[in-house]
C-alpha positions in Angstrom: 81.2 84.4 81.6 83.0 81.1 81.5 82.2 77.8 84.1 84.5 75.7 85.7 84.9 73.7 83.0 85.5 76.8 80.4 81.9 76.5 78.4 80.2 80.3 78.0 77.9 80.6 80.5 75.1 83.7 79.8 71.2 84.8 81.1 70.0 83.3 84.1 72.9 80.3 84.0 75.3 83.1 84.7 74.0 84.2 87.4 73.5 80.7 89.0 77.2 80.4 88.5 77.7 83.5 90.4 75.7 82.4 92.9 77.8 78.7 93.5 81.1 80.5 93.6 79.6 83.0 96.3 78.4 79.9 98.0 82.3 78.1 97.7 84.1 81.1 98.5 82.1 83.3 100.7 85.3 85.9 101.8 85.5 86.6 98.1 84.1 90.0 96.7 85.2 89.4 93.1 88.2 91.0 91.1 89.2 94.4 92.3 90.9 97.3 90.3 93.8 99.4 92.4 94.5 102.2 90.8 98.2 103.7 91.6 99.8 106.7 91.1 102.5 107.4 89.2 104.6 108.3 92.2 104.5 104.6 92.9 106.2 104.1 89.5 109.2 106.3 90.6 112.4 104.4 89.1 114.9 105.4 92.7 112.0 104.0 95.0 111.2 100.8 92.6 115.0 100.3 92.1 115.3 100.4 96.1 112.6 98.4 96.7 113.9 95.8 94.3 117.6 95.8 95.7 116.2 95.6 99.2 114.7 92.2 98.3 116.3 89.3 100.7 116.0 86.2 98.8 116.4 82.8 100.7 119.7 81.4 98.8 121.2 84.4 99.3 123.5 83.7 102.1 123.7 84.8 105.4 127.4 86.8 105.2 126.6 88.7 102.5 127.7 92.9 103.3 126.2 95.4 101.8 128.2 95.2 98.3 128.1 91.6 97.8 124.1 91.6 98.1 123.6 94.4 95.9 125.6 92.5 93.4 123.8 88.9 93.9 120.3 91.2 93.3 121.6 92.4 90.3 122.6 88.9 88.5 119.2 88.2 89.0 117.6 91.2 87.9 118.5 93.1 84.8 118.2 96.4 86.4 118.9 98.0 82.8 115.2 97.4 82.1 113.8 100.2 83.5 110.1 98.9 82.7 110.4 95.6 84.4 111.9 98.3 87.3 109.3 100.2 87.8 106.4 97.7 87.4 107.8 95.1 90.4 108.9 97.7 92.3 106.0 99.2 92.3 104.2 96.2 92.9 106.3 94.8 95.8 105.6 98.3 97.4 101.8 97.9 97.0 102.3 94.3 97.9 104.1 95.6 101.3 101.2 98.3 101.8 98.1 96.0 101.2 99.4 92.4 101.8 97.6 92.2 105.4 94.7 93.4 104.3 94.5 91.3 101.1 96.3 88.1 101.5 96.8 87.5 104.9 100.5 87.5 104.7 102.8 88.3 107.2 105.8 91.1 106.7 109.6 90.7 107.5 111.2 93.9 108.4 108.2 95.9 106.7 108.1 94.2 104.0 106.4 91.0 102.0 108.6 88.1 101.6 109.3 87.2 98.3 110.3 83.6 97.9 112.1 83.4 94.2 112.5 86.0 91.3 111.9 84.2 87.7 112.1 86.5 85.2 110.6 86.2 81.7 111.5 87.7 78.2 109.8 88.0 75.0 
């Protein structure tokens, strides 16, 4: 375990640091593993959930053809990887965003700001 200030923290120090962030964040339980199931990876409902996204450049007078078309000059839907892992995070994002972070839904679903997307 690492302190605030990155040194290695073990034994009883540990646990004294555990104890301080319990004390400065009292609502938090600690990292959490969510496991999903590979439904949730399904590339129609990922690629749907992506192209559903309502980013807030995109302008207002937009149809139905000329969104779908803004969505894809931002996302290379031809990556079927980087698909299937935001959609399937957007959807778990709209199923457990409440619960988690407090956020508030528009049409159903969590608002998502900006799309950056990385390449190695």
């Amino acid at each position: 375990m690492k302190d605030i200030a990155g040194e290695n923290v073990t034994g009883e120090d540990a646990q004294d640091q555990d104890i301080q962030d319990a004390e400065l964040r009292p609502n938090y339980d600690g990292p959490q593993l969510f496991v999903q199931t590979g439904r949730e990876f399904a590339p129609d409902s990922c690629r749907s959930r992506l192209q559903a996204l309502k980013l807030p450049g995109e302008p207002k007078t937009h149809d139905a053809k000329e969104h779908l078309l803004y969505i894809t000059s931002l996302i290379p839907f031809n990556n079927e990887i980087m698909v299937r892992a935001a959609g399937a995070l957007l959807k778990f994002l709209d199923k457990s965003s409440i619960e988690l972070l407090q956020l508030d839904l528009v049409d159903g679903l969590v608002p998502v700001l900006n799309v950056h997307i990385c390449s190695m």
